[in-house]
N, C-alpha and C positions, 0 to 999 in steps of 0.2 A: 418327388413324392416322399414323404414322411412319415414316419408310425411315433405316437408319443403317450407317455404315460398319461400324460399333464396335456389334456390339450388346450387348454387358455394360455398354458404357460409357454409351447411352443406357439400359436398363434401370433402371440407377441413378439418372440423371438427372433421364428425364421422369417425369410423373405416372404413376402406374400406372392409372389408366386408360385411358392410352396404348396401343393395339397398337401393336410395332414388328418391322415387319418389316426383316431385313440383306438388303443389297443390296450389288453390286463394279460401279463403273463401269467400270470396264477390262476387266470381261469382255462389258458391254455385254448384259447379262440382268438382266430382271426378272421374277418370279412375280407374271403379270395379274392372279392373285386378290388383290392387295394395292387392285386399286381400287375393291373393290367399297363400296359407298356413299360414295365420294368425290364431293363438287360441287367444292371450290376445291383445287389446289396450290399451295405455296408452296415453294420450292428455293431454300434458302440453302446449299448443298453445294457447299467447292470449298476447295483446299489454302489456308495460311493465307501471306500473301507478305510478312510481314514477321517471320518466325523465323530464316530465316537469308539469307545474301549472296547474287544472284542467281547463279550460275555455270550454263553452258546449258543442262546435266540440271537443274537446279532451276526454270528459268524455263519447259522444256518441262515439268514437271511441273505447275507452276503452270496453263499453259494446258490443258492434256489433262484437267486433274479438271474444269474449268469446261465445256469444249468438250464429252466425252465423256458427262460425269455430265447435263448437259443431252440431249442429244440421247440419251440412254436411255432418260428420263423419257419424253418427246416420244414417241419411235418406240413405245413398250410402249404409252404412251394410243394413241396411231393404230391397235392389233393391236384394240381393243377394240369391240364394236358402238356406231354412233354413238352409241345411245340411252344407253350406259354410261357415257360419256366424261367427264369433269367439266368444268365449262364454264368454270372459269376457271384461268388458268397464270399464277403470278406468281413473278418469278424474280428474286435478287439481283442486282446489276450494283454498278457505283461508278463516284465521279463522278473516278477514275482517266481514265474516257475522254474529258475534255477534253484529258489532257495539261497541260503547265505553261503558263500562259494570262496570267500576270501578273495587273492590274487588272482586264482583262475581262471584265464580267459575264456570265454565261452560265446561257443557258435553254435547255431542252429541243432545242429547234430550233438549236444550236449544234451547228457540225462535231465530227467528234473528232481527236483530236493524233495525234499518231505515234511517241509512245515505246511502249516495251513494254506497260505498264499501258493506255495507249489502244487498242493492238492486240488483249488479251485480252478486255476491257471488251467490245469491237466484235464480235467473235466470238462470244461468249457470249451478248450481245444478240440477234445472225444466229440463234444457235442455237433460242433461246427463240422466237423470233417465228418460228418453225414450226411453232410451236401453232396458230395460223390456219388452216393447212394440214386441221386436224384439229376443223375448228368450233370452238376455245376461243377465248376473249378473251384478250388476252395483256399481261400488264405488265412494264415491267422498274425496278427502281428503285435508280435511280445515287445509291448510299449514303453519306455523307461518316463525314467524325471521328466514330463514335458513341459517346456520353458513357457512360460506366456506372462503378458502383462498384467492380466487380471486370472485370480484365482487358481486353483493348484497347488505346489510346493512354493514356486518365486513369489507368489501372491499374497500367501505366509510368512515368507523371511523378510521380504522387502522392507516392512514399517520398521523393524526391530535393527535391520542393519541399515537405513538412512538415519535412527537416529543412536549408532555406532553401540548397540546395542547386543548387535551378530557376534558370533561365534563358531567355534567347530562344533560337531556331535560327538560326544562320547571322545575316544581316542581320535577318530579325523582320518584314521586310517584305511575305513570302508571305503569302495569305488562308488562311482554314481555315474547309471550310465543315462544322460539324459538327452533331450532334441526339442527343439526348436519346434513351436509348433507349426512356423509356416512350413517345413521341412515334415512334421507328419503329415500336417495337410496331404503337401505333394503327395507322399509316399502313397496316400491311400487312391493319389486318383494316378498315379504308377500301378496299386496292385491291380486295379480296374483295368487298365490300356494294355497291358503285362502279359498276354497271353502264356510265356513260357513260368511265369511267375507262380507256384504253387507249394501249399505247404507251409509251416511255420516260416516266420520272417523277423529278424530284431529289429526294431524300432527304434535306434537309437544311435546317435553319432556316431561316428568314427575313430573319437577319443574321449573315452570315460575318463573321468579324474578321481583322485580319493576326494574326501569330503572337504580334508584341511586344503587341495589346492584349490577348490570349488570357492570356501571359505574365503583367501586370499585375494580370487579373483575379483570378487562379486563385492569386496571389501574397497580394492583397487577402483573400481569402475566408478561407483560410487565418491570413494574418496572419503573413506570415514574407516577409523579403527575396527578390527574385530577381535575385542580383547574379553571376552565375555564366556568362553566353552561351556556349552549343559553336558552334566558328568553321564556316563552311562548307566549307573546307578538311581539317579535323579531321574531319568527318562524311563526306564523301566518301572521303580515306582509309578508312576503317572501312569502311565502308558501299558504298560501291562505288556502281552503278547503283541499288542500293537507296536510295540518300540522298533519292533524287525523291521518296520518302514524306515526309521531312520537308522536304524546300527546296523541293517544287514548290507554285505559286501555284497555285488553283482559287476563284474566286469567282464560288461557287454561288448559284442563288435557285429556291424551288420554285414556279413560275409554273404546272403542272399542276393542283399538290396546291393551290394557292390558288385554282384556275379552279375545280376541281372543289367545293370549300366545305370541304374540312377544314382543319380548325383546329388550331394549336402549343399546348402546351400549356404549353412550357418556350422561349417566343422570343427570348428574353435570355440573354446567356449566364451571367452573375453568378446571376438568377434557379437557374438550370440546376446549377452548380457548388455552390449553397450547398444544396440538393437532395442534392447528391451526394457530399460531401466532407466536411460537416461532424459524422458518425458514422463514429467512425473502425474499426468493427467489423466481421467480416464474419462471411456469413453459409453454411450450407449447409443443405441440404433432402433428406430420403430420402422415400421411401413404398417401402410393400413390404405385399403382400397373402398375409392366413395364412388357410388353411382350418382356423377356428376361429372358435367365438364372443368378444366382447371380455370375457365373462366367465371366458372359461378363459386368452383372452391376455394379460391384464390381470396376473393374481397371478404369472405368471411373469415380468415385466419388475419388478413390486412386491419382488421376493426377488431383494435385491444379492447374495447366493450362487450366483446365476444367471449369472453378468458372468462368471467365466471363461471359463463354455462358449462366450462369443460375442465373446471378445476373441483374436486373431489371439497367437501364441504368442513372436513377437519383443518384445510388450511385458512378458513375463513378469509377468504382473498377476495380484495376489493380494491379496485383501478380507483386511482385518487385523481391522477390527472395524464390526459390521452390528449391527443389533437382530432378534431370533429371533423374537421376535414380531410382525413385521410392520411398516410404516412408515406414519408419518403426516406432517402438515405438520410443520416442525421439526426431524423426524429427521437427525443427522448419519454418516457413514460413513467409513469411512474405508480407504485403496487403498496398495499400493505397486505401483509397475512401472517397467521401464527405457525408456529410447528412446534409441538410435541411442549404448548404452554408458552413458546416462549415468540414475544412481537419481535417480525421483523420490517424493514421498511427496505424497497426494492424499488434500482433504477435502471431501464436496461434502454438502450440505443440501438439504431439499427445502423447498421454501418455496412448490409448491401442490401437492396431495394433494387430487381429484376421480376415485376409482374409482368406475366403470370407464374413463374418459371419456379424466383427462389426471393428468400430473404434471411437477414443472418443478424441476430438480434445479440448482444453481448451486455453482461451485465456492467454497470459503473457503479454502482452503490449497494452490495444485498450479502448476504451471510455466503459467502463462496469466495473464494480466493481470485479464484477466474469462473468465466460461465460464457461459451459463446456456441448459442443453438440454431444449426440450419435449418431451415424448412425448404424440402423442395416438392415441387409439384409437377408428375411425370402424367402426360395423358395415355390412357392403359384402358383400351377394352371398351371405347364409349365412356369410359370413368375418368378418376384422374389417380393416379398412385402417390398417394401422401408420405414421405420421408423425412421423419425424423432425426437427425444427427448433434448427441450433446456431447460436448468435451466442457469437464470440469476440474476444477482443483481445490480441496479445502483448503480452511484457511489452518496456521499453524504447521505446515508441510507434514512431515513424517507423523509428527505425533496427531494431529488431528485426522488424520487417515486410519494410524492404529486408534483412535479412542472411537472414531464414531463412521469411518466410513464405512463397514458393513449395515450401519441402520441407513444411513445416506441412502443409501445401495437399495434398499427394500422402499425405503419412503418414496423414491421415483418411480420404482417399477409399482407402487399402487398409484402414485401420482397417473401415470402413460396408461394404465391399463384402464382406471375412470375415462381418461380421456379417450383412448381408443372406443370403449362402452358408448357415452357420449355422442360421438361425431356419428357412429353409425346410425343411433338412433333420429338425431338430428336430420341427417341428409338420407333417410331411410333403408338404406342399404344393410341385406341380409347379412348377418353376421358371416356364412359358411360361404 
């Protein structure tokens, strides 16, 4: 189960197996039937503080989705019979709440600072450790740099240092305590199984680096210079009070998560970045549930004459030439459509053909570097569970990534979400 601000957007997102219930913090209501067989929470909900500059309505925004959105949670479980209650609350935090600390090593049992970010951090923790109040266990876990392919901090630096662009921050000198995000993953379904597990928790490798060896590493991996430093000066400018994301020192150690027995799975950081960096593609995932068998959903994604009814009408997409008889492995196809004005012409092949099951269709001619989309078809419920899987690459490597793959990025998710709209109404299946 699921609570979301946005809930088309999580729709989309999560697995369809997912219930997701929407929920407003600000209004400080929740529908209790959302707990019903719930044992663990986990609350990662709260505005994102490194999109734009703080200015005071943005920093009290900041605080109030962390502060509010916690203590709804909390108070809606407390409305419930104790016997209902889920027994454990585990809640995001960041290791923001040291504040800028220098060399400092810092564990758990370390004060917190007094800048902005230490304030909310404190807060939000205050909030969460009100689940005691209400019989749960309660975790909170002070999150550092977390590493991922897509979006974040490495989602940021990646275009600018494949095209040897990167540099240090400032002096280079600050710590950076960061992890892997399969490794937070873990961690959170550690705080959940963890019965002796309570209390703040660091979230973050076992070995922080400064920024310049961070720089060097991630330089290495890559294989491109990093001759390029932003001065600290320059940053601040820009940046305002927000620059303490980049210049402020934090050297983290998770002295809990090592007391308690879990294990890194990514401790190094080179390990970690060559993991991460070195498939330059990325990737996107649908599922979407038809009340239909995959014998009847199958031949309708099998017939490329099908593809306009489920293509959104700004790409003005029109099949040139399909085979009437059906497809197999081999078959090629061929599209035209516009995007954003400008014509393009589209060839894609199927190069696996397993009905009812799956097919795997790859581009050979069309504005993408690479493009190879799975469809699989899973029978689920009397229905069939429809799964989408695209791995792409632009074209122009690094640079065509930094100029336009954030619009790439949005023009899909409206492409999939007409299409999701689409099939449901087509094969009549309720939306919820």
């Amino acid at each position: 189960m699921a609570l979301s601000r946005n809930l088309d957007e999580a729709l989309l997102t999560l697995p369809i197996k997912c219930t997701v219930h929407e929920w407003n913090p600000e209004a400080g209501h929740l529908d209790g039937r959302a707990w019903e067989g719930v044992s663990s929470v986990i609350h990662l909900a709260g505005e994102n503080v490194g999109t734009a500059r703080w200015s005071r309505r943005r920093k009290d925004s900041i605080l109030r989705s962390r502060a509010l959105g916690t203590r709804t949670l909390v108070e809606s479980i407390g409305l419930l019979p104790p016997e209902k209650r889920p027994r454990t609350f585990v809640s995001a935090s960041a290791i923001g709440f040291y504040g800028d600390r220098g060399d400092e090593p810092l564990e758990e049992t370390a004060e917190h600072g007094d800048d902005f970010l230490a304030d909310v951090c404190r807060v939000w923790e205050h909030e969460a450790r009100r689940a005691e109040n209400h019989g749960m266990r309660w975790v909170s876990l002070r999150t550092g740099i977390v590493l991922a392919r897509e979006g974040g901090a490495l989602g940021k630096m990646l275009p600018l240092f494949r095209l040897g662009l990167g540099g240090r921050l400032g002096s280079g000198d600050q710590w950076m305590s960061w992890i892997h995000i399969e490794d937070l993953v873990s961690l959170y379904v550690f705080a959940i199984e963890k019965d002796e597990l309570e209390g703040p928790v660091n979230a973050v490798s076992p070995n922080p680096v400064t920024n310049k060896e961070f720089t060097r590493t991630l330089a290495r991996v890559l294989r491109r210079p990093a001759l390029f430093p932003a001065p600290a000066a320059a940053l601040k400018m820009m940046l305002g009070e927000m620059s303490i994301l980049l210049l402020g020192s934090q050297r983290v150690v998770p002295v809990a998560a090592d007391d308690a027995g879990f294990r890194f799975d990514y401790e190094e950081l080179e390990l970690a970045l060559r993991n991460l960096c070195l498939d330059p593609a990325r990737e996107m995932r649908q599922e979407l549930w038809l009340d239909a068998p995959p014998a009847e959903v199958f031949p309708f994604f099998a017939d490329a004459h099908n593809l306009p009814d489920i293509t959104p009408q700004f790409l003005n997409f029109r099949v040139v030439r399909a085979p009437d008889d059906g497809m197999t492995e081999g078959t090629t196809i061929d599209y035209r459509l516009s995007l954003h004005r400008l014509p393009m012409r589209w060839r894609s092949r199927i190069d696996v053909w397993d009905p009812p099951r799956t097919f795997v269709d790859t581009q050979v001619r069309g504005p993408y570097k690479s493009w190879r989309h799975t469809h699989e078809f899973e029978p689920l419920d009397g229905g069939t569970l429809v799964r989408d899987i695209v791995r792409y690459e632009l074209p122009f490597g690094a640079l065509g990534q930094w100029v336009a793959g954030d619009r790439v990025e949005r023009d899909l998710a409206l492409i999939f979400a007409y299409r999701r709209t689409r099939l449901l109404e087509l094969f009549d299946t309720a939306a919820d």
